[in-house]
C-alpha positions as CSV (number, residue, x, y, z in Angstrom):
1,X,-7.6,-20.8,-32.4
2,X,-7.6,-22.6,-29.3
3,X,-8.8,-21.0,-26.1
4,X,-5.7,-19.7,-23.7
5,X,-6.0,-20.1,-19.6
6,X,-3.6,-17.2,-18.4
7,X,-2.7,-16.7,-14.6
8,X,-1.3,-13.4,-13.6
9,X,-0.2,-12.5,-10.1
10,X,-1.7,-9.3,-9.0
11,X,1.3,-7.1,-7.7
12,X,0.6,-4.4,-4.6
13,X,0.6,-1.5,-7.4
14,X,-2.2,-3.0,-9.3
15,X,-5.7,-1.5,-10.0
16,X,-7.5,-4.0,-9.3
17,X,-5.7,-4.9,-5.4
18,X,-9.4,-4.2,-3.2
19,X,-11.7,-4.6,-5.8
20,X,-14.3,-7.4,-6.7
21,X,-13.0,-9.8,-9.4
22,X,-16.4,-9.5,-11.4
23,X,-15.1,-5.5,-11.4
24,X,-12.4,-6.0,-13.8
25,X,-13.4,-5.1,-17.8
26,X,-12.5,-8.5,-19.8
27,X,-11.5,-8.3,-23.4
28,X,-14.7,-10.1,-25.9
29,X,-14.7,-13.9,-25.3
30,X,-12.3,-13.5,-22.2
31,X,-14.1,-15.2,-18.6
32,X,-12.3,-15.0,-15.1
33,X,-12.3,-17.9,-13.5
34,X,-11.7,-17.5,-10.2
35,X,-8.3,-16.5,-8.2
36,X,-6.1,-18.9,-6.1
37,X,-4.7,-17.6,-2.7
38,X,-3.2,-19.5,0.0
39,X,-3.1,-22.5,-2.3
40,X,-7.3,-22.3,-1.9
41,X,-9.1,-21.6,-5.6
42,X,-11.8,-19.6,-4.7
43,X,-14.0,-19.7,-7.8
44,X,-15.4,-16.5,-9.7
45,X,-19.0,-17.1,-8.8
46,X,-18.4,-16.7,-5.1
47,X,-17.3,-12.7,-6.0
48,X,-13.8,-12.7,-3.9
49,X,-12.2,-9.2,-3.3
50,X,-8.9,-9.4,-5.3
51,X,-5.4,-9.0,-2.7
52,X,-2.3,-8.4,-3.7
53,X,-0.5,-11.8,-4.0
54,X,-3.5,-13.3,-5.4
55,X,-3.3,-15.2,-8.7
56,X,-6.2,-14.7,-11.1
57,X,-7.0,-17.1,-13.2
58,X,-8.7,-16.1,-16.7
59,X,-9.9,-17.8,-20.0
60,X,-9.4,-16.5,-23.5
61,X,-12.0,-18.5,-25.7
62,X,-10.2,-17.4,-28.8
63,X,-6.4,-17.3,-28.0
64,X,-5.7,-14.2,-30.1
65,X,-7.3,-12.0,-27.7
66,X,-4.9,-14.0,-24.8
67,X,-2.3,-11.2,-25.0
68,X,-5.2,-8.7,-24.5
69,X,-6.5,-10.6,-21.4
70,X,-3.2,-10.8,-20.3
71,X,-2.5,-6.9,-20.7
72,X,-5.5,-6.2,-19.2
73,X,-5.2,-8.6,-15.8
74,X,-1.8,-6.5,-15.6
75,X,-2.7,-3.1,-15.2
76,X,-1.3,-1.3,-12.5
77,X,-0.5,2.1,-11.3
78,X,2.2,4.1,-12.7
79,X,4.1,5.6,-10.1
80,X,4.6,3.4,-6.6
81,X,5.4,5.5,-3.0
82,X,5.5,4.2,0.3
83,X,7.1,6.0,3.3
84,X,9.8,3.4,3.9
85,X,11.1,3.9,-0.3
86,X,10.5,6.9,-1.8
87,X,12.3,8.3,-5.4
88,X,11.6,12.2,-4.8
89,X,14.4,13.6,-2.4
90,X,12.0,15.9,0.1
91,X,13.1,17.6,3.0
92,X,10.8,18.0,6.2
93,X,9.3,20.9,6.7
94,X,9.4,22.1,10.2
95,X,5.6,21.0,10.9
96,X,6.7,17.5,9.4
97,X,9.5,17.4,11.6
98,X,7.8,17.8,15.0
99,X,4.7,15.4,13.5
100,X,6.7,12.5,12.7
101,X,9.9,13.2,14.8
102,X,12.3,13.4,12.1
């Protein structure tokens, strides 16, 4: 098979958002290449700290292990939360109240 270059855009929920690129565990005959942010490529041997936005760029040397690689540069949390949007309906508690001014 012929080799597969994949991009995948890391999202803010991803495992990998703060960690090295040379952290994440690539699939047999799969090579990142570096990531692109800001319209910059920073290559893979320069060991950038992935961001959320960034697009890394990968290289499946046998494409049948592409959807793998792909799978793999995806991974993300399960559950998201942030203050500002929240799916659990939770009251304050009193002590929350007077902390945050609710």
């Amino acid at each position: 098979m012929k080799p597969r270059l994949i991009q995948v855009t890391i999202q803010f929920n991803s495992c990998y958002c703060g960690l090295p690129l040379s952290a994440i565990k690539l699939p047999n005959h799969c090579f990142c290449l570096g990531i692109i942010r800001a319209n910059e490529l920073i290559l893979a041997s320069s060991e950038p700290t992935i961001n959320c936005g960034d697009n890394v760029l990968a290289l499946s040397v046998n494409g049948a292990n592409a959807p793998e690689l792909e799978f793999t540069l995806r991974k993300h949390h399960p559950i998201s939360w942030s203050g500002i949007s929240c799916n659990l309906a939770k009251k304050p508690d009193s002590e929350e109240q007077e902390l945050f001014q609710w």
